[in-house]
N, CA, C and O atoms as a GROMACS GRO file, in nm:
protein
  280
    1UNK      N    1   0.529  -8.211  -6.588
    1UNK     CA    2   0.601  -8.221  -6.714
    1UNK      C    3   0.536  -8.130  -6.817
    1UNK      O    4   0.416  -8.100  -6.817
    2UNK      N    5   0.639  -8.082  -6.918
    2UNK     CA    6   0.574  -7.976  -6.982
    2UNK      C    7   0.532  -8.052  -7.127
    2UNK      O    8   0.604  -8.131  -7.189
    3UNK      N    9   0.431  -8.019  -7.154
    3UNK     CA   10   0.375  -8.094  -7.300
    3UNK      C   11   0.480  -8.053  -7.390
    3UNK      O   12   0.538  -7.945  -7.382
    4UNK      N   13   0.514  -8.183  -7.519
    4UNK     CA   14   0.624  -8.163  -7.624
    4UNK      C   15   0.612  -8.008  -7.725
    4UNK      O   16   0.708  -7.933  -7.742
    5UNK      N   17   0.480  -7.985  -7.780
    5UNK     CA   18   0.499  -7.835  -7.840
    5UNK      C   19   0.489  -7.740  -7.737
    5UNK      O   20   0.469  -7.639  -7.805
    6UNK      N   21   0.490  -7.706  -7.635
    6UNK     CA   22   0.535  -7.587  -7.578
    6UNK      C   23   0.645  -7.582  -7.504
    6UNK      O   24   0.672  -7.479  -7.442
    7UNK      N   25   0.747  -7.727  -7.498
    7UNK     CA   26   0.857  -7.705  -7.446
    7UNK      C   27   0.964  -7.576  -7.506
    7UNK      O   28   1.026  -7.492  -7.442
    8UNK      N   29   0.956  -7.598  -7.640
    8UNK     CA   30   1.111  -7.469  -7.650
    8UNK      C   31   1.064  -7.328  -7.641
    8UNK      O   32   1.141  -7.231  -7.639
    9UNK      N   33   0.899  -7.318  -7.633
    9UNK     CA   34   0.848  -7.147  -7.648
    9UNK      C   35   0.905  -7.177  -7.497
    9UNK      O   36   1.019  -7.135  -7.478
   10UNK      N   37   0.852  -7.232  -7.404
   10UNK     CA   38   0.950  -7.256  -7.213
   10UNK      C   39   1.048  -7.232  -7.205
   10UNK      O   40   1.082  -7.146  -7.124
   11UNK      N   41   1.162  -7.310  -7.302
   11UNK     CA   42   1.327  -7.298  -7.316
   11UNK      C   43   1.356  -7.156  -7.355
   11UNK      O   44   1.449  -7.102  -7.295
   12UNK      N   45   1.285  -7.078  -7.456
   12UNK     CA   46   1.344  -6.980  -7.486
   12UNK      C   47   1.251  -6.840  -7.354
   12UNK      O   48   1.291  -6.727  -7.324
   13UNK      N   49   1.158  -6.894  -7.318
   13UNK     CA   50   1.105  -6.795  -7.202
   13UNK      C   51   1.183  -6.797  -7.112
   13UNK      O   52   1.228  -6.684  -7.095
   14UNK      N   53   1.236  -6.889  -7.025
   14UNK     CA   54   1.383  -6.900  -6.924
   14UNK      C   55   1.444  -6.853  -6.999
   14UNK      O   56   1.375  -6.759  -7.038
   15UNK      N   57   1.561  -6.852  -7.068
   15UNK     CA   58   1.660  -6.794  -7.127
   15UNK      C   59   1.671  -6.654  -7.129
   15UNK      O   60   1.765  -6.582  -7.094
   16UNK      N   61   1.544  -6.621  -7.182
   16UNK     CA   62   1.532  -6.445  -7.239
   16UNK      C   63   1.523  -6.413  -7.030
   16UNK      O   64   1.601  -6.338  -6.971
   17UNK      N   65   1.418  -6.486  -6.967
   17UNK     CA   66   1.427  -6.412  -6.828
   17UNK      C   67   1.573  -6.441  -6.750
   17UNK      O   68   1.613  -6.367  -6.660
   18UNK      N   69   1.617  -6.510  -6.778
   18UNK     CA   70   1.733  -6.558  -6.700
   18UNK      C   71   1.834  -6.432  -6.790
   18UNK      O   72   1.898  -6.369  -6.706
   19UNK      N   73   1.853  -6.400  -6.884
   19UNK     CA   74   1.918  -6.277  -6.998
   19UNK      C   75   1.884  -6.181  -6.905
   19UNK      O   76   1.979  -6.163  -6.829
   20UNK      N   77   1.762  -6.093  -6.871
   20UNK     CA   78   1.695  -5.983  -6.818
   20UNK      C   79   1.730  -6.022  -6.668
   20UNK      O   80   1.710  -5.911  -6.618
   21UNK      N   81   1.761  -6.084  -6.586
   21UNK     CA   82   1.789  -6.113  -6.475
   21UNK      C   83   1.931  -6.114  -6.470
   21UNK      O   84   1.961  -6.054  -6.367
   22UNK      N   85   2.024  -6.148  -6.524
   22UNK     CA   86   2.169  -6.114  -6.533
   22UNK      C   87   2.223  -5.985  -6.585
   22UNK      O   88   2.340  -5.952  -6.564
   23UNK      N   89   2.140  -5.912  -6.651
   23UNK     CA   90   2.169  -5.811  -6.725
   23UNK      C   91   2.149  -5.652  -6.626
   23UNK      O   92   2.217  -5.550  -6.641
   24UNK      N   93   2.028  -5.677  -6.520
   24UNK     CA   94   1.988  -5.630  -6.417
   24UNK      C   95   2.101  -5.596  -6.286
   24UNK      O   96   2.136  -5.495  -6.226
   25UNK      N   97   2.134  -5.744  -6.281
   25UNK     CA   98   2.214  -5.783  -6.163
   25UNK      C   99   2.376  -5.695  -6.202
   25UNK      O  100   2.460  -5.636  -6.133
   26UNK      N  101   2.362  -5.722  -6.327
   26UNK     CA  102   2.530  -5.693  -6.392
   26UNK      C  103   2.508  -5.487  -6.408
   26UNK      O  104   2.600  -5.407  -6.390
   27UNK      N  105   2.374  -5.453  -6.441
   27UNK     CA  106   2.418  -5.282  -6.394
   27UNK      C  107   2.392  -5.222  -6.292
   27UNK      O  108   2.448  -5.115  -6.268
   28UNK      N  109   2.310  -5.268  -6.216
   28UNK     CA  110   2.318  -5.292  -6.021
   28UNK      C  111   2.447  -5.262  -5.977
   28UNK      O  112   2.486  -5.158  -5.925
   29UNK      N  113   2.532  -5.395  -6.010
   29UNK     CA  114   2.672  -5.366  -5.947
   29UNK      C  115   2.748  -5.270  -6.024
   29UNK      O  116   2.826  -5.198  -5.962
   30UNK      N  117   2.734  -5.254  -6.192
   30UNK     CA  118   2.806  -5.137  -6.200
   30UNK      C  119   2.766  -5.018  -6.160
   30UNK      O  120   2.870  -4.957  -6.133
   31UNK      N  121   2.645  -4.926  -6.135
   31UNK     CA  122   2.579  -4.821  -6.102
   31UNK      C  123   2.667  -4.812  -5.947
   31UNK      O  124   2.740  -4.716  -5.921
   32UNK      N  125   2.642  -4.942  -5.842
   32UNK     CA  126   2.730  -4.916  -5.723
   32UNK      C  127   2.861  -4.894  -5.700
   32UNK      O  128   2.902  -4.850  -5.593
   33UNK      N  129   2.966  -4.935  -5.836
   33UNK     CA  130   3.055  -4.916  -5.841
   33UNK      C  131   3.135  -4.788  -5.869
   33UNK      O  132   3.247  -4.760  -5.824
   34UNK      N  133   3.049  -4.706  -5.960
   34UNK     CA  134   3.046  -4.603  -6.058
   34UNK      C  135   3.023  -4.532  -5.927
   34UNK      O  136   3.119  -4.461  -5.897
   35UNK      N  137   2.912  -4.530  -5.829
   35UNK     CA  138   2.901  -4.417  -5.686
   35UNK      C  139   2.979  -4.432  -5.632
   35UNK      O  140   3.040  -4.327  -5.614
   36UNK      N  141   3.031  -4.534  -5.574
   36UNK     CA  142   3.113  -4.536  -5.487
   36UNK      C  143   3.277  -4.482  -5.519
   36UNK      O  144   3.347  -4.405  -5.453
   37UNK      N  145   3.302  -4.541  -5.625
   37UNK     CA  146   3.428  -4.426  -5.721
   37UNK      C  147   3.413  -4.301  -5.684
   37UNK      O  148   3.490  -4.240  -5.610
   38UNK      N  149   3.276  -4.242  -5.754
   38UNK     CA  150   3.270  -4.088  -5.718
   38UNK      C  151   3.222  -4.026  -5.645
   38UNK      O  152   3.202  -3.907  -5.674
   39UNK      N  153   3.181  -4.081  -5.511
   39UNK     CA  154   3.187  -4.058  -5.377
   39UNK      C  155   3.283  -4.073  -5.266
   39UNK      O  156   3.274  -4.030  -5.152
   40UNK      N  157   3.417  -4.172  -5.345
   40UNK     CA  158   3.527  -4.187  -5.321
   40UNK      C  159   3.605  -4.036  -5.374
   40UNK      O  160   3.680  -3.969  -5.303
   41UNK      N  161   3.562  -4.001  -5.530
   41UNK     CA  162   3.651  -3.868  -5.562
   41UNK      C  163   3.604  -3.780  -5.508
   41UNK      O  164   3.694  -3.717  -5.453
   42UNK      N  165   3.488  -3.728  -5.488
   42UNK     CA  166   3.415  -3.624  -5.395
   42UNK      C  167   3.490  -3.611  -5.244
   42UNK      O  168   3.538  -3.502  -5.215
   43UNK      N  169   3.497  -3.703  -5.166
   43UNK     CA  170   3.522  -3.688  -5.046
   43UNK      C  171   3.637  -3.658  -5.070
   43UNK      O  172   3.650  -3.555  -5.004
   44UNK      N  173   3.778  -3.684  -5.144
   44UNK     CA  174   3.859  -3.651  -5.163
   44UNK      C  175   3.920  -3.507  -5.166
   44UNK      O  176   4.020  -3.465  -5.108
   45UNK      N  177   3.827  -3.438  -5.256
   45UNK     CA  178   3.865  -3.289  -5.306
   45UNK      C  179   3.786  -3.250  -5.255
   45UNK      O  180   3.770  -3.134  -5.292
   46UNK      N  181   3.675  -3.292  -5.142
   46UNK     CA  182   3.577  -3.144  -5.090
   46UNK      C  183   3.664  -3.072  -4.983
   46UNK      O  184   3.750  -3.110  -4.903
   47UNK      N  185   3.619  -2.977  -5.008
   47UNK     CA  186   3.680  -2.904  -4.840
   47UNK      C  187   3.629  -2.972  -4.724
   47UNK      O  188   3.544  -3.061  -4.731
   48UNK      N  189   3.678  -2.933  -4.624
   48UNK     CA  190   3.645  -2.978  -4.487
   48UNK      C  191   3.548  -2.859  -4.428
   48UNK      O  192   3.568  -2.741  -4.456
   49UNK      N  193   3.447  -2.900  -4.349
   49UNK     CA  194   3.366  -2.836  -4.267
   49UNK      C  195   3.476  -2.701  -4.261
   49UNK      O  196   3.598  -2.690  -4.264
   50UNK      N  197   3.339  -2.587  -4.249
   50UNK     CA  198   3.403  -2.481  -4.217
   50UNK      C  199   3.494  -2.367  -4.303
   50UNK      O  200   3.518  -2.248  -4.284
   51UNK      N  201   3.526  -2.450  -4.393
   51UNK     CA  202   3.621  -2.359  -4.455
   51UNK      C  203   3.525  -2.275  -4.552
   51UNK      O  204   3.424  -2.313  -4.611
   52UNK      N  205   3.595  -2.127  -4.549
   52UNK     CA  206   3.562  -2.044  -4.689
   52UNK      C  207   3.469  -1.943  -4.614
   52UNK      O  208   3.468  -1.894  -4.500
   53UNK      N  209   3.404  -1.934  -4.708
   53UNK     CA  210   3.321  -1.761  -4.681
   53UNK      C  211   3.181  -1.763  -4.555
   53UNK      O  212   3.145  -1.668  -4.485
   54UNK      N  213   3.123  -1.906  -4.558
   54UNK     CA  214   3.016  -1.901  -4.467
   54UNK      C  215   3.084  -1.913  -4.342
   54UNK      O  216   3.026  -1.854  -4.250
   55UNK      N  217   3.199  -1.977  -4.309
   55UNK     CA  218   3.268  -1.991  -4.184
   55UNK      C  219   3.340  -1.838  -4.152
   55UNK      O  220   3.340  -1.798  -4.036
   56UNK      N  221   3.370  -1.796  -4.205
   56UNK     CA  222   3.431  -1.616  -4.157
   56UNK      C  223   3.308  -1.543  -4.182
   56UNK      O  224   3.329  -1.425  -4.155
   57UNK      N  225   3.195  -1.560  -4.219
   57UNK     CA  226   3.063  -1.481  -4.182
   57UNK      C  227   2.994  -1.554  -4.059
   57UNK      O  228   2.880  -1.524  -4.022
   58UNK      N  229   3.044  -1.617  -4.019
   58UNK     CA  230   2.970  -1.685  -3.854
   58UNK      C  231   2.792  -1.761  -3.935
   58UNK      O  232   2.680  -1.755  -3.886
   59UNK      N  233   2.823  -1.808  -4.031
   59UNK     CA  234   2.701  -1.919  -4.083
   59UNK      C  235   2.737  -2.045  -4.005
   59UNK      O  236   2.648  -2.085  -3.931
   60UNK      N  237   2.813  -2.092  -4.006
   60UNK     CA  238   2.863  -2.264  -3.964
   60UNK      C  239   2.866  -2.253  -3.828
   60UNK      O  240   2.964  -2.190  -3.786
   61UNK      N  241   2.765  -2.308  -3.723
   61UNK     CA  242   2.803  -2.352  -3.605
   61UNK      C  243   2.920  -2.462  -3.608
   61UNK      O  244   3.002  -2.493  -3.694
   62UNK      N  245   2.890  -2.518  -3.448
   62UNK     CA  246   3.016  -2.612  -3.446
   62UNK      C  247   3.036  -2.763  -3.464
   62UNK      O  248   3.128  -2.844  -3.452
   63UNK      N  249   2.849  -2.764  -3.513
   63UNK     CA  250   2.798  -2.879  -3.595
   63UNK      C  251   2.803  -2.906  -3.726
   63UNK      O  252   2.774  -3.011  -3.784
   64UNK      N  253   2.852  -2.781  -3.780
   64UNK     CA  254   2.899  -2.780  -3.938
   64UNK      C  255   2.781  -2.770  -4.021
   64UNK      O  256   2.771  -2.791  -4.142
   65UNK      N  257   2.658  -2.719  -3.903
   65UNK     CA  258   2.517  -2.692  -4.001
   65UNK      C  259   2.505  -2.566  -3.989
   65UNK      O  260   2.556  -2.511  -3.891
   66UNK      N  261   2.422  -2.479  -4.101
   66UNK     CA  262   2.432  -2.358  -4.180
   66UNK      C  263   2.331  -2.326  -4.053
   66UNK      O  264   2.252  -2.409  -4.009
   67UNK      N  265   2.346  -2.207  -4.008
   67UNK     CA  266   2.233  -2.140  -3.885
   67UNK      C  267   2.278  -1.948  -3.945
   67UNK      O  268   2.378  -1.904  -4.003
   68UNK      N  269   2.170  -1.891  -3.904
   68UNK     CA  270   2.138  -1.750  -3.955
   68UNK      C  271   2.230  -1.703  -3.792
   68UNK      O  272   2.212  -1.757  -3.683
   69UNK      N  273   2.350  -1.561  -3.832
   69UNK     CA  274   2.446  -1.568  -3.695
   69UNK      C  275   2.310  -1.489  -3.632
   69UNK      O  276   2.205  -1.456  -3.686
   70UNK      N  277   2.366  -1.472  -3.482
   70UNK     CA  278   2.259  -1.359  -3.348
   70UNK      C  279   2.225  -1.231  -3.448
   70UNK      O  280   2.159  -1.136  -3.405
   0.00000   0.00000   0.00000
């Protein structure tokens, strides 16, 4: 049991951590939401493997990784 004068400095120490613990949790999920949106728009509008200037200079094998041609 918590002695009578230091109960509400306790009440307001939970509160403020339980504040900082929801506040955490709550831009966590927005930060994941916010990537995943724009990793959702990214994949959208990128080109596909291959295309453009490194693929007609023979850079892109057929792994779609950048290699120096023969």
């Amino acid at each position: 049991m918590i002695p009578k004068p230091i109960r509400p400095l306790a009440t307001v120490a939970a509160v403020i951590t339980g504040g900082l613990i929801t506040l955490n949790l709550a831009s966590t999920a927005t930060i994941k939401v916010i990537r995943f949106a724009s990793e959702a728009k990214r994949r959208k509008v990128a080109l596909p493997c291959g295309v453009g200037f490194a693929e007609e200079k023979g850079f892109i094998n057929a792994n779609c990784a950048m290699e120096m041609p023969p």
